[in-house]
DORO-37541 format. One line per 10 residues: number of its first residue (from 1); their letters; for each residue y, x negated, z of N, C-alpha, C. Coordinates in steps of 0.05 Angstrom, whole numbers, plus 5000, padded with zeros to 4 digits. Atoms other than C-alpha are relative to their C-alpha. Layout:
# residues N
NUM = A = Y/X/Z/Y/X/Z/Y/X/Z | ... $
***
This chain:
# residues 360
1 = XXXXXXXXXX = 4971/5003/5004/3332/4325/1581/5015/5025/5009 | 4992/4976/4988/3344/4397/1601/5007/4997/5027 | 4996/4993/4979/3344/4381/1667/5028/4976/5002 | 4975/5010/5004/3399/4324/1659/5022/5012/4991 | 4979/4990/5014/3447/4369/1616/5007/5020/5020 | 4990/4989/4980/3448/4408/1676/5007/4996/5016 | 4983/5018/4982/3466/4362/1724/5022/4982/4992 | 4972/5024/5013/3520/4323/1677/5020/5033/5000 | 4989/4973/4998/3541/4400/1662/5010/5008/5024 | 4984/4983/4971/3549/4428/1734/5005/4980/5008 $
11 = XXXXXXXXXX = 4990/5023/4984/3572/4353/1757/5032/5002/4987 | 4974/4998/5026/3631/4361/1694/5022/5023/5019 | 4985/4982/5001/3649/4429/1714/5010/5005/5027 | 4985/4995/4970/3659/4429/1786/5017/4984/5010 | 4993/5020/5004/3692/4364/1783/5024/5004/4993 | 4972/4986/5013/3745/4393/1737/5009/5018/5016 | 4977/4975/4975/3763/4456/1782/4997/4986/5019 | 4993/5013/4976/3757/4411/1845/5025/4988/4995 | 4972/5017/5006/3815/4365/1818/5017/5018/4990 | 4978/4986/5008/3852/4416/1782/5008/5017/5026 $
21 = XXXXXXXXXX = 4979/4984/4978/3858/4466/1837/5005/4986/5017 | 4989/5012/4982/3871/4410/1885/5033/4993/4990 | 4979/5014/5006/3931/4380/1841/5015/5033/4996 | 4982/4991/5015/3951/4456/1824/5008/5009/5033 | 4995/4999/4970/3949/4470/1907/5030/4985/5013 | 4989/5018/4985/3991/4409/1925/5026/5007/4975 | 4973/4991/5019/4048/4440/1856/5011/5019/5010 | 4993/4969/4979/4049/4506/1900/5016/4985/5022 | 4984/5005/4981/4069/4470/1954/5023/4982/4994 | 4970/5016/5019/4120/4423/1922/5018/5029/4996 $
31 = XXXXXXXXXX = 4972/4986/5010/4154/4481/1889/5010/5016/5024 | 4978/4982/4976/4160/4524/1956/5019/4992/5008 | 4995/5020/4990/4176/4470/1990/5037/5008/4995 | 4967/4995/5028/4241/4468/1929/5013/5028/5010 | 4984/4973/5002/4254/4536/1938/5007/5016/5017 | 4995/4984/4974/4246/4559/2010/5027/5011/5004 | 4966/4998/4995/4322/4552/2024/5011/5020/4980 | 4985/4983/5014/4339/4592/1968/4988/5028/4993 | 5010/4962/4998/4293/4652/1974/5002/5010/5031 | 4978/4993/4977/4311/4653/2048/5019/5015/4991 $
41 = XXXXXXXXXX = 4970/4986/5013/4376/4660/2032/5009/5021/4988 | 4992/4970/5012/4369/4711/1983/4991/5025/5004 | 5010/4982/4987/4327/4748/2029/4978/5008/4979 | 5018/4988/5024/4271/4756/1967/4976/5006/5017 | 5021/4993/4977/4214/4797/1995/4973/4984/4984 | 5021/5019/4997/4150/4770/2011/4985/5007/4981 | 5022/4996/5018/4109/4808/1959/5008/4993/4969 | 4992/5011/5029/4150/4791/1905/4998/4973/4997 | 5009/5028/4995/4146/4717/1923/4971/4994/4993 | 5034/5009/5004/4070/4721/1926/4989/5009/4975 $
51 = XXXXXXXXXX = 5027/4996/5023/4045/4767/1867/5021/4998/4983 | 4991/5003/5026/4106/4767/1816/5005/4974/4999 | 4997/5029/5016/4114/4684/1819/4973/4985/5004 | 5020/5034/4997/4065/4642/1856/4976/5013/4989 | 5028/4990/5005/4008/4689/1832/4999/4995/4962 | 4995/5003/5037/4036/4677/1761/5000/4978/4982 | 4993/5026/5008/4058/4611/1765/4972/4978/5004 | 5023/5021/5000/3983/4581/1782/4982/5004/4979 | 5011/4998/5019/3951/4604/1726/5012/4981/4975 | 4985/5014/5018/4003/4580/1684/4994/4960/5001 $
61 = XXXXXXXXXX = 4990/5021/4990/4007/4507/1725/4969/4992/4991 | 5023/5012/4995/3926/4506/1717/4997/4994/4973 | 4999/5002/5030/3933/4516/1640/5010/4975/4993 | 4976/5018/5021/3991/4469/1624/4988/4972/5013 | 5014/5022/4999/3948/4415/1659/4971/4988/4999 | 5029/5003/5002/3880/4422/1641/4998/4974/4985 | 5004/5027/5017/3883/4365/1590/4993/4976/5015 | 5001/5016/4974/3896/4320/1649/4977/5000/5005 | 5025/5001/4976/3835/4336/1692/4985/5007/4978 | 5022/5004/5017/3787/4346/1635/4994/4965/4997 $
71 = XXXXXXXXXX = 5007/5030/5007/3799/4270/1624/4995/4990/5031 | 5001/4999/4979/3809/4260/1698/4970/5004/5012 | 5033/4990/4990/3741/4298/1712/4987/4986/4995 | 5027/5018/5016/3694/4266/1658/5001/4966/5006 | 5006/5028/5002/3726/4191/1672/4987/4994/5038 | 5011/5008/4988/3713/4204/1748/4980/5009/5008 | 5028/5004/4999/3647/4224/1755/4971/4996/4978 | 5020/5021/5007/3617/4193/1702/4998/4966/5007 | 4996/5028/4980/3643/4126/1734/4994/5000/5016 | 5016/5005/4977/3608/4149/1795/4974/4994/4980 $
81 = XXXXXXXXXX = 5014/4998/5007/3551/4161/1747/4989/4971/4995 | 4999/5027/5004/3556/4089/1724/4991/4984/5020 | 5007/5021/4971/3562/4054/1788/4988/5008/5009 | 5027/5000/4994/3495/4085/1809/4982/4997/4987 | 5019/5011/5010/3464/4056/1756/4987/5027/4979 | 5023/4983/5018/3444/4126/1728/5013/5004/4975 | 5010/5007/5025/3473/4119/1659/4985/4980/4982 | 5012/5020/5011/3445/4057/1653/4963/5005/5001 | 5020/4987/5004/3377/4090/1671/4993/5025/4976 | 5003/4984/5028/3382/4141/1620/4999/4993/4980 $
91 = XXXXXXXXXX = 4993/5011/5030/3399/4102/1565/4973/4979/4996 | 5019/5024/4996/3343/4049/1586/4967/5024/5000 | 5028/4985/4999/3293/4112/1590/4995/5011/4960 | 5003/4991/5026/3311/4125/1511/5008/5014/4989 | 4984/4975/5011/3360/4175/1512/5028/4990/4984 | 4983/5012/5017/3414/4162/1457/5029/5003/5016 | 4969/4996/4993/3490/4149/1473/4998/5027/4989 | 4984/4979/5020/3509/4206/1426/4986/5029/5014 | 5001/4983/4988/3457/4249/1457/5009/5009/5037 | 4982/4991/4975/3487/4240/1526/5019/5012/5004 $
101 = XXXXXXXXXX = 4979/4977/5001/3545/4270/1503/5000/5024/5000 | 5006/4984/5003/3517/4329/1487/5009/5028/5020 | 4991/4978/4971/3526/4369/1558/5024/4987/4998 | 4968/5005/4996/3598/4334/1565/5015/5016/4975 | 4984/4984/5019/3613/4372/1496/5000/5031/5006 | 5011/4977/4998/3580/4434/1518/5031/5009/5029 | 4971/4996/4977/3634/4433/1585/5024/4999/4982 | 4971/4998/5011/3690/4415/1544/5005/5023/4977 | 5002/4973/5009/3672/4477/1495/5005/5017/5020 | 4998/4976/4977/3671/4521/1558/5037/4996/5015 $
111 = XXXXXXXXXX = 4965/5010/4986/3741/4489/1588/5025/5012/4973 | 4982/4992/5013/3769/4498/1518/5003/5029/4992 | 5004/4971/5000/3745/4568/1505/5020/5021/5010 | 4998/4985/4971/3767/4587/1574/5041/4995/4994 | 4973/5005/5011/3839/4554/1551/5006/5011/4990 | 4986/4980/5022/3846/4590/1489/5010/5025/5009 | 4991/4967/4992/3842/4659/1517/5026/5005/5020 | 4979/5002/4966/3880/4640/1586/5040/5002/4970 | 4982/4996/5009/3938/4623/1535/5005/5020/4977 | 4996/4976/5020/3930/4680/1481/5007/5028/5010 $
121 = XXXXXXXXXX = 5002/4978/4990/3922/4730/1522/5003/5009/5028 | 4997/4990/4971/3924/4724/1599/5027/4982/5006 | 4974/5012/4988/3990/4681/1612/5023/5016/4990 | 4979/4991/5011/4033/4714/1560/5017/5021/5015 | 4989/4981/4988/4042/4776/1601/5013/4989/5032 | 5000/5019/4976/4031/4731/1666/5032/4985/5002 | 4978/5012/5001/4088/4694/1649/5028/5014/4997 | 4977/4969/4995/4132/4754/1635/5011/4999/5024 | 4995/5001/4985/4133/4766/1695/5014/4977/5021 | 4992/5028/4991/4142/4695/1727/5028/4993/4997 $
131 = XXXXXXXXXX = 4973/5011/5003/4208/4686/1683/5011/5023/5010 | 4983/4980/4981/4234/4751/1707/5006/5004/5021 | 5000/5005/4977/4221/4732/1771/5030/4977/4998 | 4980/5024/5004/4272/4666/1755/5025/5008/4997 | 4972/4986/5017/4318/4710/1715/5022/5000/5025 | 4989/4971/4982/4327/4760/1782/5016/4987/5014 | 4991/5010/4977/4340/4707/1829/5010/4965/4994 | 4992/5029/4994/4351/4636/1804/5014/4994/4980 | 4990/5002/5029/4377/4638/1732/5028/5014/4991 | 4970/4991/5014/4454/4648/1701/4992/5029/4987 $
141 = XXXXXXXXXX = 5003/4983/5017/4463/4706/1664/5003/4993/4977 | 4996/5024/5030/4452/4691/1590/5016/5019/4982 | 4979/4995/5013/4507/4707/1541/5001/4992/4973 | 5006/5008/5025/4496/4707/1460/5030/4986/4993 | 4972/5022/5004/4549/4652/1442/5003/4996/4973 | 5007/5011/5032/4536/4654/1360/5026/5019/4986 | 4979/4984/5021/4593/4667/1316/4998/5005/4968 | 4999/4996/5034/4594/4698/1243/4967/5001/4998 | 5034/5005/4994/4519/4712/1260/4985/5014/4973 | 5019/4992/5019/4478/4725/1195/4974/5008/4996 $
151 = XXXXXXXXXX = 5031/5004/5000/4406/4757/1191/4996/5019/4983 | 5009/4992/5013/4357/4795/1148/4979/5028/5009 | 5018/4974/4988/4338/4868/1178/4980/5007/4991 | 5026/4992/5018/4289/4887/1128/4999/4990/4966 | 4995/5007/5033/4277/4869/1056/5016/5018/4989 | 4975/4983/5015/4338/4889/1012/5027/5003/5019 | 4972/4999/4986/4390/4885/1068/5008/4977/5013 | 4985/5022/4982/4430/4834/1101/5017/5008/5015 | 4976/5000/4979/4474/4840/1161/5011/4979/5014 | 4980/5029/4994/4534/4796/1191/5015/5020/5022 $
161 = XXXXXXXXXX = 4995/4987/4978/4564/4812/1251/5012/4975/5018 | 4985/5008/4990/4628/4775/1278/4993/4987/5016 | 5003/5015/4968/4617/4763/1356/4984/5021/5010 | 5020/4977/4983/4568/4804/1405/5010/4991/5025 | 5003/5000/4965/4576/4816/1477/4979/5008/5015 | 5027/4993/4983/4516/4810/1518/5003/5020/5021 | 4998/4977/4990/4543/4852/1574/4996/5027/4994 | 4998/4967/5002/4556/4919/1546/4990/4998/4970 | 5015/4996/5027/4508/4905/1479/5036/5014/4980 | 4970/4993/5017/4575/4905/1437/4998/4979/4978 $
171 = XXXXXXXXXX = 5002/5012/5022/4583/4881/1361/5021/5007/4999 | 4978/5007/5006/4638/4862/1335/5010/4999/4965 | 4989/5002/5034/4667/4868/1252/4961/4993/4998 | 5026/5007/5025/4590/4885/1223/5002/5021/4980 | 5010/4993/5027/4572/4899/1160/4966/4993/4988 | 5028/4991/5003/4508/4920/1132/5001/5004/4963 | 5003/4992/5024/4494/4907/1054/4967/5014/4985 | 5028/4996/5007/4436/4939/1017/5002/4998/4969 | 4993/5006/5027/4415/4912/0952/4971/5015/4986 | 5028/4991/5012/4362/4935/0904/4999/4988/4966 $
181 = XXXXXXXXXX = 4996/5014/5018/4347/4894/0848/5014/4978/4988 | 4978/5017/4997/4391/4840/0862/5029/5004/4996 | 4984/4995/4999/4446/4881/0851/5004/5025/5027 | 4983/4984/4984/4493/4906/0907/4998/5032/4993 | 4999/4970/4997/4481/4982/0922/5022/5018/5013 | 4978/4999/4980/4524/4988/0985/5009/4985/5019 | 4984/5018/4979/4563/4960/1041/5007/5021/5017 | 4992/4984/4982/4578/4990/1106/5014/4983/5020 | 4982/5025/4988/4635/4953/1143/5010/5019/5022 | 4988/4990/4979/4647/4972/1212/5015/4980/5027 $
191 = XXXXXXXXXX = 4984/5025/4982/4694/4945/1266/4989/5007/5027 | 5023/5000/4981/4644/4959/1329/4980/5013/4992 | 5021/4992/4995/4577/4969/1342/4989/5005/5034 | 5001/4995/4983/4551/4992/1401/4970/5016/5007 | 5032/4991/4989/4475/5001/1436/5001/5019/5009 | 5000/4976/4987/4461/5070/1462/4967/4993/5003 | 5026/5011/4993/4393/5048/1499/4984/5026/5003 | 5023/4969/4995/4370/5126/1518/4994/5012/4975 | 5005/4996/5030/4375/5135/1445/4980/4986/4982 | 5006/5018/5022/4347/5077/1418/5009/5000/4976 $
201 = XXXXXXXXXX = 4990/4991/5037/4400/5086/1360/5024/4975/5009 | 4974/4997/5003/4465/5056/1349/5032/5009/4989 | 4984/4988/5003/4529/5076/1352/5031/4985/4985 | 4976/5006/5019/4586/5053/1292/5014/5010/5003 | 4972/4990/5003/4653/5058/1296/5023/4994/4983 | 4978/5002/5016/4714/5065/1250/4987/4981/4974 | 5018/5012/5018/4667/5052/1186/5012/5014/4977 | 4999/5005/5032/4675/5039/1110/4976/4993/4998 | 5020/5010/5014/4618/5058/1067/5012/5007/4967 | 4988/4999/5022/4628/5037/0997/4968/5003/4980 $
211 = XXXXXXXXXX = 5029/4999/5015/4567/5060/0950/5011/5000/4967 | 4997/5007/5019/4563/5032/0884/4980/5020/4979 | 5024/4982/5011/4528/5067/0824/5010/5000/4975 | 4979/5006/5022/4529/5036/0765/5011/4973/4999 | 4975/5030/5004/4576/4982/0734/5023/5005/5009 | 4966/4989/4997/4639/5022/0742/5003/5027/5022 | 5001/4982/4982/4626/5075/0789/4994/4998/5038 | 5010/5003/4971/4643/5068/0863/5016/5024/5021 | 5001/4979/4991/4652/5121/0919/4999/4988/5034 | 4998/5009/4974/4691/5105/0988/5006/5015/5027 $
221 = XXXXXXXXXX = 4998/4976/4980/4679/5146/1054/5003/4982/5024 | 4985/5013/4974/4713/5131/1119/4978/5024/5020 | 5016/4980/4967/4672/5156/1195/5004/4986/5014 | 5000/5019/4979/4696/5147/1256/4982/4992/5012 | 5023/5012/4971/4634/5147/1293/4966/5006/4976 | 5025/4992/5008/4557/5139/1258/4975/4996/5019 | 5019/5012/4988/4499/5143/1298/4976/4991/4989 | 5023/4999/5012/4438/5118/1276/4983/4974/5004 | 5022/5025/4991/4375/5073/1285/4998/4979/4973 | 5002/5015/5024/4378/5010/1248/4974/4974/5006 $
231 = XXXXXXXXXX = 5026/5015/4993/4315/4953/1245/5005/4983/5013 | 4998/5018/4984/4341/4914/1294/5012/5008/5028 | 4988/4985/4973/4360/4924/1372/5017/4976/5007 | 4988/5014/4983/4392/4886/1422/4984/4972/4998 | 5011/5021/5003/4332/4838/1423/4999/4968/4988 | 4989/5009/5019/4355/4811/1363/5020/4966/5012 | 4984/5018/4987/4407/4779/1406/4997/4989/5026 | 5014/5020/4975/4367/4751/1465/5008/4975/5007 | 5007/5034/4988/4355/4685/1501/4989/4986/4973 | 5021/5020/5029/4329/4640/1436/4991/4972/5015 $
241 = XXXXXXXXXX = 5002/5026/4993/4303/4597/1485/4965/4992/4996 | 5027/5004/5007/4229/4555/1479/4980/5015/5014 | 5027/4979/4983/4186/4588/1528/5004/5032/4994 | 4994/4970/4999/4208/4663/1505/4969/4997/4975 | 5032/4996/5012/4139/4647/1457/4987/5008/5009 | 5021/5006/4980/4096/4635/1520/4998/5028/5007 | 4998/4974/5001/4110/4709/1519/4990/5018/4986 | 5007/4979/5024/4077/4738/1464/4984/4992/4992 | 5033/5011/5006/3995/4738/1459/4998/5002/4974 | 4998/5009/5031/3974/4719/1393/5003/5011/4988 $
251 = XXXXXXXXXX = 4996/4970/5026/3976/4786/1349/5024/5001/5009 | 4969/5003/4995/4048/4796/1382/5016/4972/4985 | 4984/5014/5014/4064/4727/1361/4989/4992/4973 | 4994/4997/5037/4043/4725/1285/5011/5020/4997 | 4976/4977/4999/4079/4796/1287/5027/4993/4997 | 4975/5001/5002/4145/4763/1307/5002/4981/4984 | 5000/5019/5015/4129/4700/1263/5009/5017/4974 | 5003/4985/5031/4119/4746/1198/5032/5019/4999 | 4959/4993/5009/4193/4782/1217/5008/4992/4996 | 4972/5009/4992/4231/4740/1231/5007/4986/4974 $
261 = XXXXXXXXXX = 5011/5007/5024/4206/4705/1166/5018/5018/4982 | 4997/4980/5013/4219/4766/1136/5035/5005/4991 | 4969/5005/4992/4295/4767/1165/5012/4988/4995 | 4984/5025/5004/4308/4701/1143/5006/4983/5025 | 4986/5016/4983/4319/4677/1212/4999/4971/5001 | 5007/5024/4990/4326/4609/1236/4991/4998/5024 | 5014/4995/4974/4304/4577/1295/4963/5010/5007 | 5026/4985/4991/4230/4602/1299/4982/4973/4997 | 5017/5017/4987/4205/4534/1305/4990/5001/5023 | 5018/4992/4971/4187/4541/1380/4979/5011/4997 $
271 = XXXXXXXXXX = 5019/4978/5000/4145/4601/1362/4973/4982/4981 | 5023/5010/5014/4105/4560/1303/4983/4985/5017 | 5017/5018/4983/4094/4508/1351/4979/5005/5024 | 5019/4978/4985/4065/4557/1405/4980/4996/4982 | 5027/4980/5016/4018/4588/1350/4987/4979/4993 | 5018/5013/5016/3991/4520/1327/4981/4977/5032 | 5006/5011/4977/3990/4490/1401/4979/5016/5023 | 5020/4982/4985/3953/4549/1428/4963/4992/4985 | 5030/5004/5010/3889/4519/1384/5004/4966/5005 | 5001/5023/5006/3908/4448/1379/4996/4984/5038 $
281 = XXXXXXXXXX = 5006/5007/4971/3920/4442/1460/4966/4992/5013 | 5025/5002/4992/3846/4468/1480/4983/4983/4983 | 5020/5016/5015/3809/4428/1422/5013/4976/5010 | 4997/5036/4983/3837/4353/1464/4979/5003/5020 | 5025/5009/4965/3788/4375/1515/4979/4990/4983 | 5021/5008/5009/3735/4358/1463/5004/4965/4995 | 4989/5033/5010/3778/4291/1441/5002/4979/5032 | 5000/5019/4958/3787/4267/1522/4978/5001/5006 | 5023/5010/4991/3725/4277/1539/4989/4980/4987 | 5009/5019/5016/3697/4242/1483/5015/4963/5011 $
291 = XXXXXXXXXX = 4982/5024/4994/3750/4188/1503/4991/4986/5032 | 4997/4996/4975/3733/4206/1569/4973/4971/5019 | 5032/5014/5011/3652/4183/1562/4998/4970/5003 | 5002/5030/5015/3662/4116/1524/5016/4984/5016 | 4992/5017/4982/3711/4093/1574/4989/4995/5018 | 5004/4997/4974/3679/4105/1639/4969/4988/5009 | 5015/5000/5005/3612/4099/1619/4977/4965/5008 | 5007/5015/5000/3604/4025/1627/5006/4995/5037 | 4999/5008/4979/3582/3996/1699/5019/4976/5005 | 4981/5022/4995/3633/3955/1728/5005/4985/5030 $
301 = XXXXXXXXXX = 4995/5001/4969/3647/3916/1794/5027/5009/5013 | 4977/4991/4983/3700/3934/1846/5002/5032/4997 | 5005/4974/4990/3686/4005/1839/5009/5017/4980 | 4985/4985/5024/3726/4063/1793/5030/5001/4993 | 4973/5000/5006/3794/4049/1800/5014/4993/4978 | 4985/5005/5018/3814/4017/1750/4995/5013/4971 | 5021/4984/5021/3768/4051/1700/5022/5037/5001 | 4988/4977/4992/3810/4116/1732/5026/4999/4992 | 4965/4996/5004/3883/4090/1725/5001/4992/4969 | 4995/5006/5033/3870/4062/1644/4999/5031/4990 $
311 = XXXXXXXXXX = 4996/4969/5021/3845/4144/1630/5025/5017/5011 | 4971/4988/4995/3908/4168/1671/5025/4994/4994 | 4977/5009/5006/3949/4124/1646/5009/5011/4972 | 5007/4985/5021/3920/4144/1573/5007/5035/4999 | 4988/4971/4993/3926/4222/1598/5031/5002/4999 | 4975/4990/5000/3997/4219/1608/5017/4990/4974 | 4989/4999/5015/4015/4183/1546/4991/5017/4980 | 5002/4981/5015/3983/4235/1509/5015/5028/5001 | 4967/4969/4989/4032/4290/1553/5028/4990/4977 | 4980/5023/5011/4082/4247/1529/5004/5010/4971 $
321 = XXXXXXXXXX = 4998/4988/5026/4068/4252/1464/4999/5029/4987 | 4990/4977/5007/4062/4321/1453/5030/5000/5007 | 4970/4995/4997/4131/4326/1491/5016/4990/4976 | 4982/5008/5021/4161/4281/1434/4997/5016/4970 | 5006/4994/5017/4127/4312/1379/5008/5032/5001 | 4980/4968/5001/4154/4389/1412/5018/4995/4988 | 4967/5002/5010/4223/4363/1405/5006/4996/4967 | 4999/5012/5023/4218/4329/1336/4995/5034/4984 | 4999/4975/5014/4187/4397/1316/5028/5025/5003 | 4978/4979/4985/4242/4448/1351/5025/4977/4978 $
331 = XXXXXXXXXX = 4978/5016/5009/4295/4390/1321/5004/5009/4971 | 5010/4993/5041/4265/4416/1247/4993/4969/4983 | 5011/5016/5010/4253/4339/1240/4975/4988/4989 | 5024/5004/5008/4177/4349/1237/4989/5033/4991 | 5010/4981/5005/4139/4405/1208/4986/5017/5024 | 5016/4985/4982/4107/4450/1266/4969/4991/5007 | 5038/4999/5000/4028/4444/1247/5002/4972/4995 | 5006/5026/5005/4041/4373/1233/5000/4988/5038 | 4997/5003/4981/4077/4367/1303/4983/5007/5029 | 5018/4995/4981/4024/4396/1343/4972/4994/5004 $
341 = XXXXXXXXXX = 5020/5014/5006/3968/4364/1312/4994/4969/5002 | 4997/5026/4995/3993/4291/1315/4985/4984/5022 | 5012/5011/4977/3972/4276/1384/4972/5000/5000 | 5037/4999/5000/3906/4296/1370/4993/4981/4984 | 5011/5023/5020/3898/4256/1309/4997/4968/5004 | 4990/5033/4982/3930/4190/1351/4974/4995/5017 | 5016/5007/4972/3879/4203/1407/4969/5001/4989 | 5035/5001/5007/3814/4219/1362/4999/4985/4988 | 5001/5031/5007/3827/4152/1330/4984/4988/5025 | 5003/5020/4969/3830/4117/1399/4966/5011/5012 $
351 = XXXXXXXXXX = 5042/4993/4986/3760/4167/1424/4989/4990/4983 | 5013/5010/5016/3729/4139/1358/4995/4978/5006 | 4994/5031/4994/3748/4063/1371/4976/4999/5032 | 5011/5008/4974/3722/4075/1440/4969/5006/5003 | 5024/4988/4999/3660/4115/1427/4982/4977/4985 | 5015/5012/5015/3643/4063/1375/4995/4968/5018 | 5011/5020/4983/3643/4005/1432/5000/4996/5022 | 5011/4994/4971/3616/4037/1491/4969/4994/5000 | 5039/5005/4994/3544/4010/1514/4986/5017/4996 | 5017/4985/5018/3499/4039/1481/4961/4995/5001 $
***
């Protein structure tokens, strides 16, 4: 059997990178294709084109479709496998369904493995780059649009802060309370704020601090100008858009999960859904294959086609569904770890159903 698990093994795995880098080859050329005219145009040089996008953007393109070609892979060459009669020789020599799977689990462990890390750790930065690439040359400039903006700097304080201007990092009427014990300590009410980036501090203007102390004892000092570093930067007021996750390898993102937490923010659904999709993604390669197997597995006439378009058709409503189940999560309509897990639960039904009436 050793020597079969190595031929289902290196038949699995070359199978999968043959189709994936073909389909991620023929996305490279699509998107140039898209974009020629407009990096022309903007005269973008050639090395920035090659190592800060397309060198960024195929890693990314090979990730976000592995699910695909794992099912893709295992349904078509075990359906060659089929229509040469050699699972039906295996199975007829005494080797169990269940242990045939065996090497197809062993690949889809190595595919998912190889997943996890790619997204924990090698795209996050990868991708950095990629959107900055977009920013430089193809993307608006983004502009914080939130009014009467409320958040939670550190435990014991709250800050509110009018309007911001993304241009020149500019705040507008903030105030900064600090409490201790559930009772109000102080207040610091200022009518700008203002980033000083070589500093890393900021800079208050025309400020009221009112310090309390006591029931009856309060004490009010006027400054035109305070500098000073407070627990929050500019960042604070970023892009809050979904892919700014895809940015931050796993210790970075439970880091910003546990702030922002911390801060009270809203919004940090995206980020949950990352952190639960970065495990839930690579463990489908174990559920498709399985799926993958039980479909393919049976000899059929007229050849693999159709055996090919039921698991692609299957593959994409499982894209599908994640897509619905992002939104529902990001919407706050579904819980995060519920929303990222769903698809899997839908589809290891369906590999069960299938596994349980594949020839055997």
């Amino acid at each position: 059997m050793r020597l079969l698990d190595r031929y289902i093994l290196r038949y699995f795995i070359t199978t999968y990178l043959f189709t994936l880098g073909l389909f991620v080859g023929i996305a490279v050329v699509f998107d140039l294709t898209e974009r020629l005219d407009a990096l022309v145009g903007k005269r973008v040089p050639l090395n920035e084109i090659l190592f800060d996008y397309y060198f960024n953007l195929i890693p990314y393109l090979a990730n976000l479709f592995s699910p695909l070609f794992v099912f893709v892979a295992v349904i078509f060459f075990t359906a060659r496998l089929a229509a040469r009669s050699e699972v039906v020789a295996m199975l007829g020599s005494g080797i169990p369904f269940g242990r045939l799977i065996y090497p197809y689990l062993i690949g889809a462990m190595l595919i998912a493995g190889g997943n996890w890390y790619l997204a924990g750790y090698v795209l996050p930065p990868s991708n950095k780059k990629r959107i900055e690439f977009d920013n430089r040359y193809f993307r608006d400039r983004y502009y914080f649009n939130r009014h009467h903006f409320h958040f939670q700097p550190q435990p014991g304080q709250l800050a509110y802060v009018e309007s911001y201007s993304t241009p020149d990092s500019t705040g507008f009427r903030f105030t900064l309370e600090h409490f201790k014990g559930g009772q109000l300590r102080s207040k610091l009410m200022c009518e700008r704020m203002r980033w000083n980036g070589q500093e890393g501090k900021w800079t208050l203007e025309d400020c009221h601090l009112r310090r309390i102390e006591g029931t009856k004892r309060e004490h009010v000092h006027f400054f035109p100008r305070i500098d000073t570093a407070l627990r929050f930067t500019t960042e604070d007021f970023g892009r809050p858009l979904v892919e700014d996750a895809a940015l931050l390898d796993n210790h970075q993102l439970e880091a910003y999960i546990s702030r922002e937490r911390l801060k009270g923010s809203s919004g940090i659904e995206p980020f949950l859904v990352e952190k639960h999709n970065r495990l839930s993604i690579p463990f489908s390669a174990f559920i498709l294959t399985i799926m993958g197997v039980s479909l393919s597995s049976r000899k059929v006439r007229g050849g693999i086609g159709l055996q090919l378009g039921v698991g692609v058709g299957l593959c994409f409503a499982y894209i599908m569904l994640i897509r619905f189940a992002l939104t529902f999560a990001i919407k706050g309509n579904m819980p995060p770890m519920l929303a990222a897990w769903t698809p899997n639960l839908i589809f290891m039904a369906i590999a069960l159903y299938l596994y349980r009436v594949a020839p055997k």
